[in-house]
N, CA and C atoms as a LAMMPS dump frame, in Angstrom:
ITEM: TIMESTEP
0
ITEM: NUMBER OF ATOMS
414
ITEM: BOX BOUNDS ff ff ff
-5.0000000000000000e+02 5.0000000000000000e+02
-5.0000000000000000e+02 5.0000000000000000e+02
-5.0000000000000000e+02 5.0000000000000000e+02
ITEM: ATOMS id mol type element x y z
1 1 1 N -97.064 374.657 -80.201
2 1 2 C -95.888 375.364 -79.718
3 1 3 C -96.312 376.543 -78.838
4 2 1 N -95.739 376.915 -78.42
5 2 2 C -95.623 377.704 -77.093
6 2 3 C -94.754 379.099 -77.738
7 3 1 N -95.383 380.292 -77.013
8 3 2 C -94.554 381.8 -78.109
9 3 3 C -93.316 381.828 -77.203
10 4 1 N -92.322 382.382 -77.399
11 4 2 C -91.109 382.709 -77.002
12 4 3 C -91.364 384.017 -75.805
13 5 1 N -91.056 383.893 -74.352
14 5 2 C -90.947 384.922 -73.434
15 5 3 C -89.401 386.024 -73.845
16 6 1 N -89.314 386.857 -73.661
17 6 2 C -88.273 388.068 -73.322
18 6 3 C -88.528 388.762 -72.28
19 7 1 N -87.735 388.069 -71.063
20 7 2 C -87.799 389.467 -69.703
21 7 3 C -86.756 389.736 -69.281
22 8 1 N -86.887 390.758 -68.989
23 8 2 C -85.681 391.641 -68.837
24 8 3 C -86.279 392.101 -67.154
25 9 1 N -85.025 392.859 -66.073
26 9 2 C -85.192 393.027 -64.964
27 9 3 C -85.12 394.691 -65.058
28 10 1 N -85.695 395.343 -64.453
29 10 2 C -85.783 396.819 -64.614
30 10 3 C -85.001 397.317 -63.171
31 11 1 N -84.252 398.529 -62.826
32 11 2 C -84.413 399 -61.682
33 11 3 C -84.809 400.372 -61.236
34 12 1 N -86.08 400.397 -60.861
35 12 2 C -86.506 401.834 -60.858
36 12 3 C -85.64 402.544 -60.549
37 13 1 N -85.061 403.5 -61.572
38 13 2 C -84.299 405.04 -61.429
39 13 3 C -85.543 406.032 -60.866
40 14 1 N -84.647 406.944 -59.724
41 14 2 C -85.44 407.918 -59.504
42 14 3 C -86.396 408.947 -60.479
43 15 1 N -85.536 409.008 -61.501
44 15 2 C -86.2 409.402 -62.997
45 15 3 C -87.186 409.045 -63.392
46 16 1 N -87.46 408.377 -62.886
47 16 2 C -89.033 407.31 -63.899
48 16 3 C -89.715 407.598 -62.48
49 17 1 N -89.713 408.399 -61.503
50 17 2 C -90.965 408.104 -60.822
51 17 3 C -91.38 409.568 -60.499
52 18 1 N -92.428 409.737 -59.431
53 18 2 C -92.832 411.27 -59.185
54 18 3 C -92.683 411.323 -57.852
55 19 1 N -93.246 412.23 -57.544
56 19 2 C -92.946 412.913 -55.762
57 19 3 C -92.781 411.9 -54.764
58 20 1 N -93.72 410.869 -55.122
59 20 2 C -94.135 410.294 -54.325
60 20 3 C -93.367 409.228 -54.495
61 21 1 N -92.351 408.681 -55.718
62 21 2 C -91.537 407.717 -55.722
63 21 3 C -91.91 406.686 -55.975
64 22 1 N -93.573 406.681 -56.893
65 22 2 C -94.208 406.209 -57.48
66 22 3 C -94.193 406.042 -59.19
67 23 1 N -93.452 404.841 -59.659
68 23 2 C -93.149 405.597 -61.191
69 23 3 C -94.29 405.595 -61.937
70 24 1 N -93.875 406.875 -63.361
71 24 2 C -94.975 407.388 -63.504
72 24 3 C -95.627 406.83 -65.044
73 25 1 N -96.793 406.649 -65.275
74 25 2 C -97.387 405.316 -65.854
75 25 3 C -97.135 405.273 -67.451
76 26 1 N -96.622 406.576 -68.296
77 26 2 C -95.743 406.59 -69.101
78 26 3 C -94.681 405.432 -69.392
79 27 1 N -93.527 406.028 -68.354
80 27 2 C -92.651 404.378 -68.144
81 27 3 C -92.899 403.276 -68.674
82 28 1 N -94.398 402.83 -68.263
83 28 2 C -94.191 401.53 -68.432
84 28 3 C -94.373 401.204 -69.698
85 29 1 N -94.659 402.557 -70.982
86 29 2 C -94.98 401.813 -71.995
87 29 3 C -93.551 402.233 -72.591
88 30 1 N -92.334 402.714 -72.111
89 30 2 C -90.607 402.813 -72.502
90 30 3 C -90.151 401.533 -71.754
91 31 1 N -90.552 400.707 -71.282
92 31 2 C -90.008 399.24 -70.362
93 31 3 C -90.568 398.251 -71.634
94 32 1 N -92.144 398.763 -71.728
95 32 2 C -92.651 397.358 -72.752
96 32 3 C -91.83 397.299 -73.783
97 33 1 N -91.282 398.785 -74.649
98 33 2 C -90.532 398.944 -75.974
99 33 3 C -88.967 398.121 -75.567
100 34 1 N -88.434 398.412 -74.084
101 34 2 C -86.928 397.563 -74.258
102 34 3 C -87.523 396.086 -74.221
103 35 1 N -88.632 395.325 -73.63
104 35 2 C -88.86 394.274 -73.546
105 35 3 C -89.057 393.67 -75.236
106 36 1 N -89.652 394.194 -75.82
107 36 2 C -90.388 394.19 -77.489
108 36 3 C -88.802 393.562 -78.059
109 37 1 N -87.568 394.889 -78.001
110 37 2 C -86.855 394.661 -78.567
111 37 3 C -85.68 393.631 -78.357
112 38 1 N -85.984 393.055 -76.585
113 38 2 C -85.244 392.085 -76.542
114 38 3 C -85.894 390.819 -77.565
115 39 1 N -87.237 391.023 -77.754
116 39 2 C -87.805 389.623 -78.099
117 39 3 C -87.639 389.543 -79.456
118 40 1 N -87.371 390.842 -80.018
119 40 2 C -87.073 391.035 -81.466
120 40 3 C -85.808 390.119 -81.979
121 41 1 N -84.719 390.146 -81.091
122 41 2 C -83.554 389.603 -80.978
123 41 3 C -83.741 388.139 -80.824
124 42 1 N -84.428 387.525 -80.335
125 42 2 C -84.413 385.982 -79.926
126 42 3 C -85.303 385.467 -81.114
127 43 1 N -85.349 386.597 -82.08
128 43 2 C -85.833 385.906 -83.914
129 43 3 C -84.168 385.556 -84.407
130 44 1 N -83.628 385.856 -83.605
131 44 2 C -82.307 386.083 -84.53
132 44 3 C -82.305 387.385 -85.474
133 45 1 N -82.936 388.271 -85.642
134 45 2 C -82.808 389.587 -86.274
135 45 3 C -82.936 390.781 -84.678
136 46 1 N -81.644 391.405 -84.446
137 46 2 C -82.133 392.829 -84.069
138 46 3 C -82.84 393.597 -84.44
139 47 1 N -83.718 394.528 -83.938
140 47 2 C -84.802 395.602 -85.038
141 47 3 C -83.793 396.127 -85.769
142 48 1 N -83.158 396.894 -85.471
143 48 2 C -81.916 397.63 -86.505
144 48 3 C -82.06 396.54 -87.842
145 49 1 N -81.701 395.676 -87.408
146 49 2 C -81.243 395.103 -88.687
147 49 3 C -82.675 394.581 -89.804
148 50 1 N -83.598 394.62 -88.836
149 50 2 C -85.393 394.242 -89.672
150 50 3 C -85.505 395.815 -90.344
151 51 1 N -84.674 396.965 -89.365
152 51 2 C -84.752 398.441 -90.189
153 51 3 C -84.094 398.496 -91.366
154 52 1 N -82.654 397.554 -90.889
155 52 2 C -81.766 397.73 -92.402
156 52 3 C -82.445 396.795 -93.742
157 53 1 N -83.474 395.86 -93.732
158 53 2 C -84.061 395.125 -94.17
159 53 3 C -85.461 396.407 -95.147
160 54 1 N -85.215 397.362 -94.968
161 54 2 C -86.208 397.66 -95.519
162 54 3 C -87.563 398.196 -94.745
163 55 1 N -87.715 397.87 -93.5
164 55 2 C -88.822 397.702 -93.044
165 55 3 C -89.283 398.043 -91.369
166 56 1 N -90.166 398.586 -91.134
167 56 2 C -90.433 399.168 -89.619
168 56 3 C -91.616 398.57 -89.172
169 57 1 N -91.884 398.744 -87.632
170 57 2 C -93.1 398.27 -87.185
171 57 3 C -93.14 399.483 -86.501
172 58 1 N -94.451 399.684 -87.363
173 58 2 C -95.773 400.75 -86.462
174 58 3 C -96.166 400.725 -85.629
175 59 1 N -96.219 401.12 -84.241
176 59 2 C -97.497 401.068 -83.07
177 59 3 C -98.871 401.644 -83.574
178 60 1 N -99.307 400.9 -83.887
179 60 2 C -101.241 401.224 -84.011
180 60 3 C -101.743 401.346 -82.751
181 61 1 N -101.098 400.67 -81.593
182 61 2 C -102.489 401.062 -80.249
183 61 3 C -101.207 400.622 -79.531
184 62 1 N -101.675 400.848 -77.898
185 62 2 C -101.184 400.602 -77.036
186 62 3 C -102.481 400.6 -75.607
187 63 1 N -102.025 399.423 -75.28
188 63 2 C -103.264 399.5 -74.155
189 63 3 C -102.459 399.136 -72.793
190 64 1 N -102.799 399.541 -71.569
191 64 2 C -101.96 399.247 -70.522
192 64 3 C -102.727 399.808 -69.402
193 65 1 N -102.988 398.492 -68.274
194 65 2 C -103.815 398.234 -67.215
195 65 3 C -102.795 398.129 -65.571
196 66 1 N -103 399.235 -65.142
197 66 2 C -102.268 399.309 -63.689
198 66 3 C -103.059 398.725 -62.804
199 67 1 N -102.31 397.042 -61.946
200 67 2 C -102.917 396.725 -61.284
201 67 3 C -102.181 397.352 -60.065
202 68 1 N -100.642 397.323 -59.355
203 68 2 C -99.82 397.723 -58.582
204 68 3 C -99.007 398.953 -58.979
205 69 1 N -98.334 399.609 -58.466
206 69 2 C -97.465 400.771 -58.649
207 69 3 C -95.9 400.177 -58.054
208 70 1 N -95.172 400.326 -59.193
209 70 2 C -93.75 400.011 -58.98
210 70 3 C -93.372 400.904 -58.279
211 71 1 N -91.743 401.337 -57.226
212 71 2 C -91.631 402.44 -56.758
213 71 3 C -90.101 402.373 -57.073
214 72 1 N -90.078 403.54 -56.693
215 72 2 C -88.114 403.899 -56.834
216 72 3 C -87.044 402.729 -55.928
217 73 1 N -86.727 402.577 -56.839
218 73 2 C -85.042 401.25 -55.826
219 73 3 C -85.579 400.083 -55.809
220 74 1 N -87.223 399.539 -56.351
221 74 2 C -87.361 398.085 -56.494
222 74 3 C -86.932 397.802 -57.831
223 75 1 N -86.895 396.461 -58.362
224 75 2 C -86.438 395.706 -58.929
225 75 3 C -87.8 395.042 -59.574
226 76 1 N -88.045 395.351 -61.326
227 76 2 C -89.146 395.26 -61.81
228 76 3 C -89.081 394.366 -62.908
229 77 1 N -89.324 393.081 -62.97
230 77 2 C -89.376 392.112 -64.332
231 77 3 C -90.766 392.238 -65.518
232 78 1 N -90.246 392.631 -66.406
233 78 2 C -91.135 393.014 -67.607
234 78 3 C -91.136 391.916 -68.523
235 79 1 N -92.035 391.603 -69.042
236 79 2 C -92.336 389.974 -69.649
237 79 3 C -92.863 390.201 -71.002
238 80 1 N -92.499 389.743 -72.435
239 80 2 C -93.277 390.253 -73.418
240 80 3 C -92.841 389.214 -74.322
241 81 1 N -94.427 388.806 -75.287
242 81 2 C -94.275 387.806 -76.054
243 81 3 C -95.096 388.134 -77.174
244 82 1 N -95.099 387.356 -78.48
245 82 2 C -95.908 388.095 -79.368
246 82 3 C -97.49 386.812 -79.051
247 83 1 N -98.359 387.752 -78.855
248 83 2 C -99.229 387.379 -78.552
249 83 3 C -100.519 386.783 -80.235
250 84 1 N -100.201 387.444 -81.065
251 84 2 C -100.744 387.137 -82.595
252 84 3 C -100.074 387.924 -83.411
253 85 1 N -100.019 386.633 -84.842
254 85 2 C -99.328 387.111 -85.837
255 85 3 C -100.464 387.724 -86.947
256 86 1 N -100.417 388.652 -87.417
257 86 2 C -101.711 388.207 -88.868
258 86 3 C -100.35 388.487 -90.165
259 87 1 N -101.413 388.619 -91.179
260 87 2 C -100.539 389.035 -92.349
261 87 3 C -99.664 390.12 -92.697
262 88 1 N -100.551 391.271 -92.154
263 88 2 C -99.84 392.504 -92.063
264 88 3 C -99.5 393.356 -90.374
265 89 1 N -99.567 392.457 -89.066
266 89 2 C -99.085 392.82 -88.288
267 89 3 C -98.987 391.872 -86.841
268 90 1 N -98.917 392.432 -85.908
269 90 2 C -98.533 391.858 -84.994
270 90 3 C -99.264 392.473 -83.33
271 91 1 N -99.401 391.553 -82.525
272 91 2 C -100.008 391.837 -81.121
273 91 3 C -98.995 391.487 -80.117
274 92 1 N -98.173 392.195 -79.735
275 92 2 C -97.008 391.492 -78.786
276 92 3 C -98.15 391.93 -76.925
277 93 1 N -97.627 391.005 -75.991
278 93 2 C -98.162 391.252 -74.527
279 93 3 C -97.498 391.575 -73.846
280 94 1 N -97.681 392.489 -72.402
281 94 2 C -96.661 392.287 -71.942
282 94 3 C -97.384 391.962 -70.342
283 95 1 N -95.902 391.824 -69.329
284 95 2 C -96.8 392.017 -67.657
285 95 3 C -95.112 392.303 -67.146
286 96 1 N -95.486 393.111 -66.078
287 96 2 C -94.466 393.638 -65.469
288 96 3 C -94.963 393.135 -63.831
289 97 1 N -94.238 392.207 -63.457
290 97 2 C -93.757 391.455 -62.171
291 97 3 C -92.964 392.47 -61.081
292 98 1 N -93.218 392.098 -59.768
293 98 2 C -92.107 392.38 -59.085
294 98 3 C -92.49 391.117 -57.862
295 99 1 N -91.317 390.508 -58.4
296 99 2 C -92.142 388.84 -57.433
297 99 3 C -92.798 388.486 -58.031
298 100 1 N -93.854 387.774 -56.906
299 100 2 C -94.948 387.121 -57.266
300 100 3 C -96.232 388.197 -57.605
301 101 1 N -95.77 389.524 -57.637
302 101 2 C -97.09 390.457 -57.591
303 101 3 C -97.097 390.796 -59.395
304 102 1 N -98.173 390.313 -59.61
305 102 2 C -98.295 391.606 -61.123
306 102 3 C -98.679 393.403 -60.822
307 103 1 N -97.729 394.157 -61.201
308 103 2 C -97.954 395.942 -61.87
309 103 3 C -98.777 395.545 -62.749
310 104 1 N -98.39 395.257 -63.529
311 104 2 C -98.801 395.728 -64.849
312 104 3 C -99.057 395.169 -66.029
313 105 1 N -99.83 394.522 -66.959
314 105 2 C -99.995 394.486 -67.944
315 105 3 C -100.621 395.419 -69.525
316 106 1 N -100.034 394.482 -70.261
317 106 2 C -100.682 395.519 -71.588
318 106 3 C -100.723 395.218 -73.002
319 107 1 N -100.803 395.324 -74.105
320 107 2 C -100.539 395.399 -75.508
321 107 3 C -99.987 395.85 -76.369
322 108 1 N -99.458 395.902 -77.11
323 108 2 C -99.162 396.672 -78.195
324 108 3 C -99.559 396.27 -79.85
325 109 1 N -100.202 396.922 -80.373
326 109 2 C -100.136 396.37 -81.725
327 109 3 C -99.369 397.214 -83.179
328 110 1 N -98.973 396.338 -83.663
329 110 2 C -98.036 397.113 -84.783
330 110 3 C -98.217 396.269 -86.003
331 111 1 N -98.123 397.153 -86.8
332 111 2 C -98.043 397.146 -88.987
333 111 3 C -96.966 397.186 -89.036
334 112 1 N -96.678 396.354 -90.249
335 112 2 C -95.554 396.452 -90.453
336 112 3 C -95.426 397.387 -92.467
337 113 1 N -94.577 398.364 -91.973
338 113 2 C -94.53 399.525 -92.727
339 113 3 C -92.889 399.384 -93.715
340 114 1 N -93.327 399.262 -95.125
341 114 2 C -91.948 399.067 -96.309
342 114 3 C -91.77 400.61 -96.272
343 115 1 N -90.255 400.295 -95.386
344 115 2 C -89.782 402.088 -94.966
345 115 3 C -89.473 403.05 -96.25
346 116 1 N -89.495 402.568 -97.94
347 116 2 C -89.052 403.226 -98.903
348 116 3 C -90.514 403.885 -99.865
349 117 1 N -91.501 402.984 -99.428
350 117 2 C -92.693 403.843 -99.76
351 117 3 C -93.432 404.619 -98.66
352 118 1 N -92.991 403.981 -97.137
353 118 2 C -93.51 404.539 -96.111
354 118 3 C -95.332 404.303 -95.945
355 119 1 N -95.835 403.092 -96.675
356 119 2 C -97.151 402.253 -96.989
357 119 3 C -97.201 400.793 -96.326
358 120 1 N -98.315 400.676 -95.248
359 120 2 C -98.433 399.579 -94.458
360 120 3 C -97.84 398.015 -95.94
361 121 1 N -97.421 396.88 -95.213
362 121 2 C -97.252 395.863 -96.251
363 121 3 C -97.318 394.453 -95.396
364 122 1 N -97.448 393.53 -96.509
365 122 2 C -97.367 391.923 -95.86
366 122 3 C -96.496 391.717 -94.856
367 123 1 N -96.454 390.651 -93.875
368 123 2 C -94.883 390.336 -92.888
369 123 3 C -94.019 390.194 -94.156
370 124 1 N -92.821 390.883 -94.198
371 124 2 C -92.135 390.372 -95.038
372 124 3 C -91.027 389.318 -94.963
373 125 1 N -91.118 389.009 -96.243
374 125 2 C -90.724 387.598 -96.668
375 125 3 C -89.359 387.024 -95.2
376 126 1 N -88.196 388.288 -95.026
377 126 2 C -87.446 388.04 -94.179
378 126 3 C -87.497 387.112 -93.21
379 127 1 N -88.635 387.87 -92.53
380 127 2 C -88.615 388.1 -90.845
381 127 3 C -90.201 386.914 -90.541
382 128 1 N -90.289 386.629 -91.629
383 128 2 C -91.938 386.068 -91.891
384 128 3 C -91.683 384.299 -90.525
385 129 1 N -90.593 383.347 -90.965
386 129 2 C -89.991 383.055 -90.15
387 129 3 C -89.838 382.885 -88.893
388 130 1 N -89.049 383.502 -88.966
389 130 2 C -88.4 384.011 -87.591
390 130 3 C -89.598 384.492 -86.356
391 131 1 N -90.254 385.496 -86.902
392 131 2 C -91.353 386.064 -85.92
393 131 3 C -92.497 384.852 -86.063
394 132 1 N -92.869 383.8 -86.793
395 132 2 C -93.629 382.885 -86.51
396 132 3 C -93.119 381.817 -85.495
397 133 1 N -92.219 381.955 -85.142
398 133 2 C -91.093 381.034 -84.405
399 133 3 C -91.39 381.804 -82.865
400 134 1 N -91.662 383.109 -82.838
401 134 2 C -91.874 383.683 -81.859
402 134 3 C -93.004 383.459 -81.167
403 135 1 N -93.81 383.414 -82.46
404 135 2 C -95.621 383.07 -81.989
405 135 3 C -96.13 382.156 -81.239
406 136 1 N -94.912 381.111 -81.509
407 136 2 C -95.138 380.135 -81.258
408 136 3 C -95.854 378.816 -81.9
409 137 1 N -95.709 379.495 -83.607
410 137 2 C -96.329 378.93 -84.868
411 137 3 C -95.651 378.21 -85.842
412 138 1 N -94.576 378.302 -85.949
413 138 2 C -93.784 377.893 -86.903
414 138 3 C -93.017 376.022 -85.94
């Protein structure tokens, strides 16, 4: 099986960029988080509701490689899939398109944290599922 894509189309707001109308490389790791959470959704669970479940995902790292610079008033497709599942977390990818050009790629990795002891824990039982369905494992 093949992991599940989530992209979403961005449009650079003047806000997200600097003098030069160059956005600024921050951004792109607030684009990867709306991309994350569209893909969260195509488990059939919103995060909210994996929150109301008891349970959060941690960012442990974030890695992110500028090949191009997006600019103000283009039109930016952000791409993110879960790239590995383990027991207690997750590697989602991402790449940010405009066309045929790649910006940007990157990583994220996250634990998944039982929000009532606030102590890393197994995928739980819920979402165990669903996010293997994402992987492209189930």
């Amino acid at each position: 099986m093949t992991a599940i894509r989530a992209e979403l189309d961005i449009e650079v707001r003047y806000a997200e960029t600097d003098q030069m109308g160059v956005v600024h490389h921050a951004n792109y790791v607030v684009w990867f988080e709306l991309a994350r959470t569209r893909l969260c959704s195509h488990s059939g669970l919103h995060y909210a509701e994996i929150e109301a479940l008891g349970y959060l995902l941690m960012v442990t790292g974030v890695e992110v490689r500028y090949h191009r610079p997006a600019r103000y008033g283009e039109v930016a497709r952000v791409a993110c899939w879960c790239e590995r599942m383990g027991s207690r977390g997750l590697r989602f990818a991402y790449e940010v398109t405009r066309g045929d050009e790649r910006l940007v790629t990157g990583t994220t990795e996250h634990l998944w944290i039982d929000k009532a002891t606030a102590r890393p824990c197994r995928t739980p039982e819920a979402v165990r599922e669903p996010f293997q369905r994402l992987a492209g494992i189930a």
